[in-house]
TITOR-778566 format. One record per atom (N, C-alpha, C): residue number from 1; x, y, z; residue in one letter; atom name. Coordinates in nm, 4 decimals, padded with zeros to 6 digits. Layout:
BEGIN
<pt><pos>NUM</pos><px>X</px><py>Y</py><pz>Z</pz><code>A</code><site>CA</site></pt>
...
***
This chain:
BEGIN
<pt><pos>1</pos><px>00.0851</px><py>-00.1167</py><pz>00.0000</pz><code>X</code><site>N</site></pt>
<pt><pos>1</pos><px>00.0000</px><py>00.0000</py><pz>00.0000</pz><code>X</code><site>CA</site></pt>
<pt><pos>1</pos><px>00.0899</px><py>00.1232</py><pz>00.0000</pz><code>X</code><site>C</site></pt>
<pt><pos>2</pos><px>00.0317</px><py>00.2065</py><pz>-00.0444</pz><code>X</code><site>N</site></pt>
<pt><pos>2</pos><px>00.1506</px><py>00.3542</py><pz>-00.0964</pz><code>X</code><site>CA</site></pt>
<pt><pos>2</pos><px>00.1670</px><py>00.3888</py><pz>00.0415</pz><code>X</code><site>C</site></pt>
<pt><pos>3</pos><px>00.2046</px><py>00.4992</py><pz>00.1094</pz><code>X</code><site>N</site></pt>
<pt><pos>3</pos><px>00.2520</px><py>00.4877</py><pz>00.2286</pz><code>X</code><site>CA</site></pt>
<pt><pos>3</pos><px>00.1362</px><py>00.6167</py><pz>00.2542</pz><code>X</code><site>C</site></pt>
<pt><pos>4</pos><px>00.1382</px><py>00.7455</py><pz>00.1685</pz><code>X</code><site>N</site></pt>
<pt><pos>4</pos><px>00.0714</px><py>00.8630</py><pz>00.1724</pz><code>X</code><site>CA</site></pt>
<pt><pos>4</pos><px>-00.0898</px><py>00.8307</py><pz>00.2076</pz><code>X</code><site>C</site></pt>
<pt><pos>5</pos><px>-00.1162</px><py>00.7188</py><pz>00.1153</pz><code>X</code><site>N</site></pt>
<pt><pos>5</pos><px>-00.2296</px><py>00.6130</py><pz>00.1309</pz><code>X</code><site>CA</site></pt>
<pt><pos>5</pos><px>-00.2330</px><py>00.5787</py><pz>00.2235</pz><code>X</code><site>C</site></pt>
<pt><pos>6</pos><px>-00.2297</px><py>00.5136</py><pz>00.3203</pz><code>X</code><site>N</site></pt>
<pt><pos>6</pos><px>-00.1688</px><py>00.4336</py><pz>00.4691</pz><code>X</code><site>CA</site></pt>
<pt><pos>6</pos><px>-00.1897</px><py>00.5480</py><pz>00.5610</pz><code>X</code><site>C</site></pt>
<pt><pos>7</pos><px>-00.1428</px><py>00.6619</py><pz>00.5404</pz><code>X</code><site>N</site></pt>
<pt><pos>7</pos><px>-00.1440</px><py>00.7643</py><pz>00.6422</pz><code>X</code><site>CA</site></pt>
<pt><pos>7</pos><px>-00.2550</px><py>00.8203</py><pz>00.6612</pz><code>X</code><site>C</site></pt>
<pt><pos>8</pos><px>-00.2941</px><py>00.8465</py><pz>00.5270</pz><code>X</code><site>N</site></pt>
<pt><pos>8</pos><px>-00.4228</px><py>00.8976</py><pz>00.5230</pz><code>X</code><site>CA</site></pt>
<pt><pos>8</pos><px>-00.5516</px><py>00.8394</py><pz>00.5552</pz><code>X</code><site>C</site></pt>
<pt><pos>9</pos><px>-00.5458</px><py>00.7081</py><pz>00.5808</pz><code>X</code><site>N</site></pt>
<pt><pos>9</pos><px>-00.6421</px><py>00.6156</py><pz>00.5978</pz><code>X</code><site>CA</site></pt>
<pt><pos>9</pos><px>-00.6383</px><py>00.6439</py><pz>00.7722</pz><code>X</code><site>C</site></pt>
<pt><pos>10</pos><px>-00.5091</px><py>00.6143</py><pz>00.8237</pz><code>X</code><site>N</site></pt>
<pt><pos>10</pos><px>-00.4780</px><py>00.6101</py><pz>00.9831</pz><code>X</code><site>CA</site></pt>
<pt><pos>10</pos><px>-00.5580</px><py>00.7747</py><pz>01.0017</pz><code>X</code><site>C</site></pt>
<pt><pos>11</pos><px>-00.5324</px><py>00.8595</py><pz>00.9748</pz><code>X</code><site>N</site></pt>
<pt><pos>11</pos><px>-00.5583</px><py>00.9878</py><pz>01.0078</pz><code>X</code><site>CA</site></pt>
<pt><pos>11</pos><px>-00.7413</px><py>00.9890</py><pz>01.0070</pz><code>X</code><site>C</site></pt>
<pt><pos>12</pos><px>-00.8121</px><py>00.9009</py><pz>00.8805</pz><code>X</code><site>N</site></pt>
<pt><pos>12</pos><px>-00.9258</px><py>00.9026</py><pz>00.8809</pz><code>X</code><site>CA</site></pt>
<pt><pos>12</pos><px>-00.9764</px><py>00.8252</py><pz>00.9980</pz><code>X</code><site>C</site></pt>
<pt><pos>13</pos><px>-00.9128</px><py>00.7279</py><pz>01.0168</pz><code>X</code><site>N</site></pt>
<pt><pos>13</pos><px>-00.9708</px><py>00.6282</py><pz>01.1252</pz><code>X</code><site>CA</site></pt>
<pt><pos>13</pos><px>-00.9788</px><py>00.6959</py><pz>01.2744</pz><code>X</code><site>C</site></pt>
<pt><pos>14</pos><px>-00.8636</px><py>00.7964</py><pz>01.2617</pz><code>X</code><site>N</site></pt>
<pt><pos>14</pos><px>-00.8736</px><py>00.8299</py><pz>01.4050</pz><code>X</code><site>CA</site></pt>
<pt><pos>14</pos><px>-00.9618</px><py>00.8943</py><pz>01.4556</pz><code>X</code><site>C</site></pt>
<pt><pos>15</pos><px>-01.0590</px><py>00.9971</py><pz>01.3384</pz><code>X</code><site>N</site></pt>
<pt><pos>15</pos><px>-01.1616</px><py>01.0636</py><pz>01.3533</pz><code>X</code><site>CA</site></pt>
<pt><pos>15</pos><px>-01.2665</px><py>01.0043</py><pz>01.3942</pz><code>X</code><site>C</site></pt>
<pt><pos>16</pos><px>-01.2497</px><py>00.8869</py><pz>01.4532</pz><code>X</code><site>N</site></pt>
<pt><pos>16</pos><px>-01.3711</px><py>00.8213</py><pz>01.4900</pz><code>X</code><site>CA</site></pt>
<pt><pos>16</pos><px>-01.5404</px><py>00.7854</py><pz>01.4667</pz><code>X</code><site>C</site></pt>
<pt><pos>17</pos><px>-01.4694</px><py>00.8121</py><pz>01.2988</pz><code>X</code><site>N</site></pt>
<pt><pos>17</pos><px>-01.6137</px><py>00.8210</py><pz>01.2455</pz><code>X</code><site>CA</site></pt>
<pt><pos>17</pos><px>-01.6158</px><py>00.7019</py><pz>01.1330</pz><code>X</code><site>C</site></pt>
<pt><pos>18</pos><px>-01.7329</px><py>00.6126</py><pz>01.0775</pz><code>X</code><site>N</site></pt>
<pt><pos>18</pos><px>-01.7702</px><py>00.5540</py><pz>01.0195</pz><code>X</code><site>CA</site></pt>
<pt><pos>18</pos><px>-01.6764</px><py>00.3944</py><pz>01.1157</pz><code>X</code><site>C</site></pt>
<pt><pos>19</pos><px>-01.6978</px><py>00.3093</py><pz>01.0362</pz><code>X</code><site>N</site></pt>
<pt><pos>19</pos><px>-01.6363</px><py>00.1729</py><pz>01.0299</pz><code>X</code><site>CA</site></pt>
<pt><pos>19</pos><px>-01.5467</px><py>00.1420</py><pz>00.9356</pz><code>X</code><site>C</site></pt>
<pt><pos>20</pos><px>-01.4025</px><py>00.1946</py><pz>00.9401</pz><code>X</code><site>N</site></pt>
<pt><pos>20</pos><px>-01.3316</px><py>00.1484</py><pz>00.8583</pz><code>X</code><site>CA</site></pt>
<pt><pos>20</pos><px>-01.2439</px><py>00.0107</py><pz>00.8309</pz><code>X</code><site>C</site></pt>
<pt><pos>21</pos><px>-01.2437</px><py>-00.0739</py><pz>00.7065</pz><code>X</code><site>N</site></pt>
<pt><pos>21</pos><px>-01.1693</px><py>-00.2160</py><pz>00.7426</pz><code>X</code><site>CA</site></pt>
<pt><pos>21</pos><px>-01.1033</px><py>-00.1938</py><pz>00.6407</pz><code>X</code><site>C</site></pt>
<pt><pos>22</pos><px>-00.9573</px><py>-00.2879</py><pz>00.7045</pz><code>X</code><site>N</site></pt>
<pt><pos>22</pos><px>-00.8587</px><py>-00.3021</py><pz>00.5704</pz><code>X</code><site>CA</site></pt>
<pt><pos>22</pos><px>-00.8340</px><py>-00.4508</py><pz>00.5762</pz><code>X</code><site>C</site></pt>
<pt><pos>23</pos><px>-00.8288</px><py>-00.4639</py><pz>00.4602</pz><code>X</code><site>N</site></pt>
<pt><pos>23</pos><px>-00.7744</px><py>-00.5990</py><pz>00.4165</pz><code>X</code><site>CA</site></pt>
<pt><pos>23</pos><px>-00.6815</px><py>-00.6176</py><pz>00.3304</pz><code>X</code><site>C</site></pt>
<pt><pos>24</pos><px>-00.5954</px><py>-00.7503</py><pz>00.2991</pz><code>X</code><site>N</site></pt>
<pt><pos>24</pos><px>-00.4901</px><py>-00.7634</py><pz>00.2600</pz><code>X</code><site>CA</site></pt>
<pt><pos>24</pos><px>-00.4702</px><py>-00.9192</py><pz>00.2224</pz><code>X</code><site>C</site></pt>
<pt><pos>25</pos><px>-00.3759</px><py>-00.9562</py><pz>00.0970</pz><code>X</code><site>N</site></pt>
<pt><pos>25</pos><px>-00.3866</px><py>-01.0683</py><pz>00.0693</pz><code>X</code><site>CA</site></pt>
<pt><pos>25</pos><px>-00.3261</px><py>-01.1768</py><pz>00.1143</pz><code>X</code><site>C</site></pt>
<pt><pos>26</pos><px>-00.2272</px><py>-01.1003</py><pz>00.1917</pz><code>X</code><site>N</site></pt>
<pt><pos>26</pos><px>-00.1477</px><py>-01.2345</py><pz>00.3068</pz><code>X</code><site>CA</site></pt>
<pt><pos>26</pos><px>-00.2856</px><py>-01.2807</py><pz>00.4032</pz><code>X</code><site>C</site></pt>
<pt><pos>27</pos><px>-00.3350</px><py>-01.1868</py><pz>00.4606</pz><code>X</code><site>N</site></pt>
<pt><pos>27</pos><px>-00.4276</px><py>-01.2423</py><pz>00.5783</pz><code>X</code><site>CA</site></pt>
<pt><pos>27</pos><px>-00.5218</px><py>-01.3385</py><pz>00.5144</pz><code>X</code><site>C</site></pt>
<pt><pos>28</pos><px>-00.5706</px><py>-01.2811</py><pz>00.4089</pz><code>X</code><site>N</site></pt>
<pt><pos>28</pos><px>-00.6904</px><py>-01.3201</py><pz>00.3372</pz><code>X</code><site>CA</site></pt>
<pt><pos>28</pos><px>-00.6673</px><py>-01.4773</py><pz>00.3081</pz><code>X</code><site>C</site></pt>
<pt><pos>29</pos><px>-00.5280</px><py>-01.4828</py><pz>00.1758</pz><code>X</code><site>N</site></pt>
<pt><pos>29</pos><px>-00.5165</px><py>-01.6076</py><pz>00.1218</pz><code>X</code><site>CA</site></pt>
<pt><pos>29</pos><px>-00.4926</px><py>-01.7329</py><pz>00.2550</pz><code>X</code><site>C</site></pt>
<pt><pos>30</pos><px>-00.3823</px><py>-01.6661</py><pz>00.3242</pz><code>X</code><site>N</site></pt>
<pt><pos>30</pos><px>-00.3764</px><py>-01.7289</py><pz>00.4383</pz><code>X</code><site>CA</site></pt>
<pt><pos>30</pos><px>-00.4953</px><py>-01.7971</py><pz>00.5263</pz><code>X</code><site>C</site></pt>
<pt><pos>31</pos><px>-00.6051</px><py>-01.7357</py><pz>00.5282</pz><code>X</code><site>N</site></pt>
<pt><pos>31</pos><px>-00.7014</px><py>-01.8077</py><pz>00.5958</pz><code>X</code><site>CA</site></pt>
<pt><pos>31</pos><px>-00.7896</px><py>-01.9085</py><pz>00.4995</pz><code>X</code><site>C</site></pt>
<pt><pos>32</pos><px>-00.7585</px><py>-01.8772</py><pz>00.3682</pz><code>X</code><site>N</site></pt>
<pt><pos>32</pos><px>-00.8604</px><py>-01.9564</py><pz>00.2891</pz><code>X</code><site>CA</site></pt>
<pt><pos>32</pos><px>-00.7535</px><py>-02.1165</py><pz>00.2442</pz><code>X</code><site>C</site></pt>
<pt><pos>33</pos><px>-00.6333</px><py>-02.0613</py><pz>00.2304</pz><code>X</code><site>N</site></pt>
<pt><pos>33</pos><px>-00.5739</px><py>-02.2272</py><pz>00.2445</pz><code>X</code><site>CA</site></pt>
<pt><pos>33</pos><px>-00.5854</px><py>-02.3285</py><pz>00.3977</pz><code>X</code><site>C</site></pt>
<pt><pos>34</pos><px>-00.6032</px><py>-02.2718</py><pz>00.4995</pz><code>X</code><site>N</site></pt>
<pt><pos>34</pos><px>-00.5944</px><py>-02.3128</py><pz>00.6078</pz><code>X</code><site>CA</site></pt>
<pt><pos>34</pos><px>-00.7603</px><py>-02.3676</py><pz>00.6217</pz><code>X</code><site>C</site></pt>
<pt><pos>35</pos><px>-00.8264</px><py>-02.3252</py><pz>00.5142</pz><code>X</code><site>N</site></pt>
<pt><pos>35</pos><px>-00.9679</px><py>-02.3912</py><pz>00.5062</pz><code>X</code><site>CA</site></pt>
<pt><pos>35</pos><px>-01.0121</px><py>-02.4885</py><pz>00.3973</pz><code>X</code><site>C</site></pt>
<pt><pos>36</pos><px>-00.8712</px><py>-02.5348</py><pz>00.3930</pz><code>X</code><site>N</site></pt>
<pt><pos>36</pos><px>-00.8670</px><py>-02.6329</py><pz>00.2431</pz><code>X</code><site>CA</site></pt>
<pt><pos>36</pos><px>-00.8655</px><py>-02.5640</py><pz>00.0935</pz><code>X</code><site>C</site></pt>
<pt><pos>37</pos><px>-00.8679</px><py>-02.4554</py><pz>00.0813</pz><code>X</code><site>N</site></pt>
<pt><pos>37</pos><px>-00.8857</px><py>-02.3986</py><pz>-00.0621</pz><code>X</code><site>CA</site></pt>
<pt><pos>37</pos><px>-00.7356</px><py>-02.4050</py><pz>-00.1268</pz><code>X</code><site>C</site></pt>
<pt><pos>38</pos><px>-00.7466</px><py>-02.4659</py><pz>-00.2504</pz><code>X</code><site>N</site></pt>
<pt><pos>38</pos><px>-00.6297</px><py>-02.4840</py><pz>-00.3419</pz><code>X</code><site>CA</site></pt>
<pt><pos>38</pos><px>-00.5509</px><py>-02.3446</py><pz>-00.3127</pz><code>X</code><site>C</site></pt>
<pt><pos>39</pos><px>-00.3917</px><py>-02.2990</py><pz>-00.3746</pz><code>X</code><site>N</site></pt>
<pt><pos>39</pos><px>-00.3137</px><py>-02.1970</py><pz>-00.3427</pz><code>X</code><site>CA</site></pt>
<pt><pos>39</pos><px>-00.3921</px><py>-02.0864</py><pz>-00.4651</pz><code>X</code><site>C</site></pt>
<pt><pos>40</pos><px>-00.4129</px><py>-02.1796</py><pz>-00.5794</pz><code>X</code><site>N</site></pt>
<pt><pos>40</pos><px>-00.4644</px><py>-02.1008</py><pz>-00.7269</pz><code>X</code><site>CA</site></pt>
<pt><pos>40</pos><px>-00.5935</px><py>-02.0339</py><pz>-00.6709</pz><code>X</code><site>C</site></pt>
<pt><pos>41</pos><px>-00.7156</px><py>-02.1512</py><pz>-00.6690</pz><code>X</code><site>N</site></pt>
<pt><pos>41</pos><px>-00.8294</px><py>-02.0855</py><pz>-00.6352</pz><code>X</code><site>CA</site></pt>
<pt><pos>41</pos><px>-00.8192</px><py>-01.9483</py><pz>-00.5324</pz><code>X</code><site>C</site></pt>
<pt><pos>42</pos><px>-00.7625</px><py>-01.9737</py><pz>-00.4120</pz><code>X</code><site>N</site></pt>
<pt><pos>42</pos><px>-00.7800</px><py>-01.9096</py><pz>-00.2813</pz><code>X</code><site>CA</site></pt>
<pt><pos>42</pos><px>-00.6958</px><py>-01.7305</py><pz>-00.3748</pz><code>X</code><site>C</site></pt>
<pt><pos>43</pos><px>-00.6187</px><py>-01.7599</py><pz>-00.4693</pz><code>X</code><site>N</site></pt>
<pt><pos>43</pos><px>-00.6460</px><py>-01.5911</py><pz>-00.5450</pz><code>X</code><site>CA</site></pt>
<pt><pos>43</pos><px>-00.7470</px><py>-01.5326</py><pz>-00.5766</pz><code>X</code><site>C</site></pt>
<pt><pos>44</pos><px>-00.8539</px><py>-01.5923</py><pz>-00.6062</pz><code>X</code><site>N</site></pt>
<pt><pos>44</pos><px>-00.9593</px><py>-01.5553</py><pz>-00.6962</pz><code>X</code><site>CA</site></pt>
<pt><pos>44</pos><px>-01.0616</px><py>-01.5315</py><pz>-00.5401</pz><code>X</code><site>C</site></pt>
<pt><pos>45</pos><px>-01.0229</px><py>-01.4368</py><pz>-00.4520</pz><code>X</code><site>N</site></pt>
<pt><pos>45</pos><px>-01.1650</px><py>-01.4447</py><pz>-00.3111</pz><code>X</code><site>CA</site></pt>
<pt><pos>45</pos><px>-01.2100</px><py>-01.3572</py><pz>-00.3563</pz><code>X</code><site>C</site></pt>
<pt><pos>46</pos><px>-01.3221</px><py>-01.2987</py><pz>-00.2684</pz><code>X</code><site>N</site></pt>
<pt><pos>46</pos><px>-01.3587</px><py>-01.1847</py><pz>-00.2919</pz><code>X</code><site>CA</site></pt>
<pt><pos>46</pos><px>-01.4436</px><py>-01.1318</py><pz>-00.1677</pz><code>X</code><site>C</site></pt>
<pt><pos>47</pos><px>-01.4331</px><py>-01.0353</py><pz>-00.0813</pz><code>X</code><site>N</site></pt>
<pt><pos>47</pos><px>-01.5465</px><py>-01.0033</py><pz>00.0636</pz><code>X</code><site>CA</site></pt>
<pt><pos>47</pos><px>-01.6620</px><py>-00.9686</py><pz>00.0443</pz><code>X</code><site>C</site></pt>
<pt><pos>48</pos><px>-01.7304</px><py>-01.0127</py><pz>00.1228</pz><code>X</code><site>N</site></pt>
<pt><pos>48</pos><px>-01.8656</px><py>-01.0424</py><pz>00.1220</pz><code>X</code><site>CA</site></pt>
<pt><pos>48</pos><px>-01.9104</px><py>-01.0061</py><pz>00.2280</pz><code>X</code><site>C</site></pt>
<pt><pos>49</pos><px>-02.0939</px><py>-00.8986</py><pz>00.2061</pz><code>X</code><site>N</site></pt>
<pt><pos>49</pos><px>-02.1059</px><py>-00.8051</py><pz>00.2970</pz><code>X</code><site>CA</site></pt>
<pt><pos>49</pos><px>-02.0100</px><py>-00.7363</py><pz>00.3725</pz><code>X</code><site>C</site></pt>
<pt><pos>50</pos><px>-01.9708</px><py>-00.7426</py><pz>00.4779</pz><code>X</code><site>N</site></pt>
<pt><pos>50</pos><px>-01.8312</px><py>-00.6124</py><pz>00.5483</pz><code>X</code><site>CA</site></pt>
<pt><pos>50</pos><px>-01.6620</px><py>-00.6807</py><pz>00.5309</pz><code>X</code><site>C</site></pt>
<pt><pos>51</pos><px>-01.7413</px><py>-00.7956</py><pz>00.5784</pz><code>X</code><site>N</site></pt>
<pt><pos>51</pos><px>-01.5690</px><py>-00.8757</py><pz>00.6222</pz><code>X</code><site>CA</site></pt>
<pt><pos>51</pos><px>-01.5440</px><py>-01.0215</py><pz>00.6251</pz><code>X</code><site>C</site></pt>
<pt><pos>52</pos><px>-01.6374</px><py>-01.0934</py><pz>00.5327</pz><code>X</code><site>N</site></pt>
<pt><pos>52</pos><px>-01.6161</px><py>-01.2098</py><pz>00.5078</pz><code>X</code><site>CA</site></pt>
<pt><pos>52</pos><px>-01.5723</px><py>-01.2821</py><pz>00.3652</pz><code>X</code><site>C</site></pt>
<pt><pos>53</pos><px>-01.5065</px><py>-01.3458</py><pz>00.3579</pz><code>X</code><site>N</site></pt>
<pt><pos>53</pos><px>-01.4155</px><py>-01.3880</py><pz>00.2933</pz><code>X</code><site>CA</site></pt>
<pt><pos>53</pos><px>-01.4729</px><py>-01.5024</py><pz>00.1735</pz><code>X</code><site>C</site></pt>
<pt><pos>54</pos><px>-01.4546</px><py>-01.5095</py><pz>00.0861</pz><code>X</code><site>N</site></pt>
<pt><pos>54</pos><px>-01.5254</px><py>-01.6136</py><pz>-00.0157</pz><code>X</code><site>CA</site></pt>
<pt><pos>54</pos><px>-01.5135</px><py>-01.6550</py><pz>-00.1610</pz><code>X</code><site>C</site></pt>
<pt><pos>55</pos><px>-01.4732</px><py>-01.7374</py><pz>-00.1891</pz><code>X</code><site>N</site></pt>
<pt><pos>55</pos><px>-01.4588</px><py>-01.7733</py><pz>-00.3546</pz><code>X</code><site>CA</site></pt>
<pt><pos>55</pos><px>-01.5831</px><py>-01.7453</py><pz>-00.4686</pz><code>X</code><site>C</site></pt>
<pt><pos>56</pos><px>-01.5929</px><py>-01.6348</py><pz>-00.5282</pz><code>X</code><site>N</site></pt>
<pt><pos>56</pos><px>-01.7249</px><py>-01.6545</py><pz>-00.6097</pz><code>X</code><site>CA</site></pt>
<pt><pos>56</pos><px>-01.7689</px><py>-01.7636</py><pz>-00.7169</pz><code>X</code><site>C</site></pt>
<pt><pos>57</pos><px>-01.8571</px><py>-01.7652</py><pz>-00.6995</pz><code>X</code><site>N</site></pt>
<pt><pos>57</pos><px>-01.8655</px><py>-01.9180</py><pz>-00.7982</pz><code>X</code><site>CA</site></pt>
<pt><pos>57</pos><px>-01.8617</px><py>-02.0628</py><pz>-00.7104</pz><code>X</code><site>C</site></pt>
<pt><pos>58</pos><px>-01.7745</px><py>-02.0632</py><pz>-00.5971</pz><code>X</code><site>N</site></pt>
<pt><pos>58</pos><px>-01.7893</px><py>-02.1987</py><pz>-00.5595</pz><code>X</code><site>CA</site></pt>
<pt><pos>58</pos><px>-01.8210</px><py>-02.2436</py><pz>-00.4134</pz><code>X</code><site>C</site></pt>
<pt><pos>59</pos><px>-01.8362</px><py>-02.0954</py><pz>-00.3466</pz><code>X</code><site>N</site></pt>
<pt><pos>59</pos><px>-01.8901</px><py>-02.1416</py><pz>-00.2053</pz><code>X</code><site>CA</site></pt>
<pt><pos>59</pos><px>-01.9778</px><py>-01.9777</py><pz>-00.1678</pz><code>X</code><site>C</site></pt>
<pt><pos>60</pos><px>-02.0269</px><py>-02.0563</py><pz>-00.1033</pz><code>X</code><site>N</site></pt>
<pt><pos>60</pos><px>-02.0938</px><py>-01.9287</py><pz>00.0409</pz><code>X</code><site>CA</site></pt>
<pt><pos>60</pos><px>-01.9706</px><py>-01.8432</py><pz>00.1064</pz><code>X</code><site>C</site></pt>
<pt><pos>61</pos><px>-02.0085</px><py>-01.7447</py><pz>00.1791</pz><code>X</code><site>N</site></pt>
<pt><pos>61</pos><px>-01.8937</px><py>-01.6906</py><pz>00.2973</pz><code>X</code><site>CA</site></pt>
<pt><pos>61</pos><px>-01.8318</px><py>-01.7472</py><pz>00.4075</pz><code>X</code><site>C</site></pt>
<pt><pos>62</pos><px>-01.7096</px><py>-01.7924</py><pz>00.3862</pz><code>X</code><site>N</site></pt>
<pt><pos>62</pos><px>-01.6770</px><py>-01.8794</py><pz>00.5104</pz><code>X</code><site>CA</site></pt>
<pt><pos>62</pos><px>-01.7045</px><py>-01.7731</py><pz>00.6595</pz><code>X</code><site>C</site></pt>
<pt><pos>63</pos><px>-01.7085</px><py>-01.8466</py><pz>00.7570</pz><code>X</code><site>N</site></pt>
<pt><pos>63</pos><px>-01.7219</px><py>-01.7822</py><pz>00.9046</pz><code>X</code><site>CA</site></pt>
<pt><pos>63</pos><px>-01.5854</px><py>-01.8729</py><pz>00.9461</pz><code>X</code><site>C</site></pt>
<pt><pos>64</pos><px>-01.4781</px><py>-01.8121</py><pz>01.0486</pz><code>X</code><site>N</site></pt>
<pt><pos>64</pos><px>-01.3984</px><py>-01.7951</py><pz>01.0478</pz><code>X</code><site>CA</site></pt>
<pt><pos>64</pos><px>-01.4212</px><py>-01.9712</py><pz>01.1760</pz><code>X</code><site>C</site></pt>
<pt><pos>65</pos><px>-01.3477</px><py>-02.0573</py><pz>01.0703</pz><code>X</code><site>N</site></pt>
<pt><pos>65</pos><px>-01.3575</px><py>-02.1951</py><pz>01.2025</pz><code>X</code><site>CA</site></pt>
<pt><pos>65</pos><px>-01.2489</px><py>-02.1976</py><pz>01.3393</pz><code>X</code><site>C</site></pt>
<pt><pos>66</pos><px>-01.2601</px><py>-02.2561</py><pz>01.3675</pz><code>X</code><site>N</site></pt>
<pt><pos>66</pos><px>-01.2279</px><py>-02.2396</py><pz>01.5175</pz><code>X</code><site>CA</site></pt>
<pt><pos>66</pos><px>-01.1773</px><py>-02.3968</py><pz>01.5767</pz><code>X</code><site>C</site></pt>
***
């Protein structure tokens, strides 16, 4: 992420206004191989409603197993 980007996001967040989320593809892919999803497929996710995680085309939104 650009860094000016990054700052500016932190500076928005601090204003304590709205719900801001970031995501990223280490966290992301990372949780979808650890849920069996091939290394190829688990590129292709996409979030669903705020913050859930999901392959289009071949599943529902995973909820985070435990």
């Amino acid at each position: 992420m650009n860094e000016d980007f990054a700052l500016k996001a932190a500076e928005l967040c601090a204003l304590g206004r709205g719900y801001p989320a970031f995501f990223g593809d280490e966290s992301n892919i990372g949780f979808l191989l650890k849920q069996g999803i091939p290394p190829d497929e688990a590129w292709d996710y996409a979030i669903a409603g705020c913050t859930l995680t999901f392959i289009i085309g071949r599943m529902g939104p995973l909820i985070l197993s435990v």
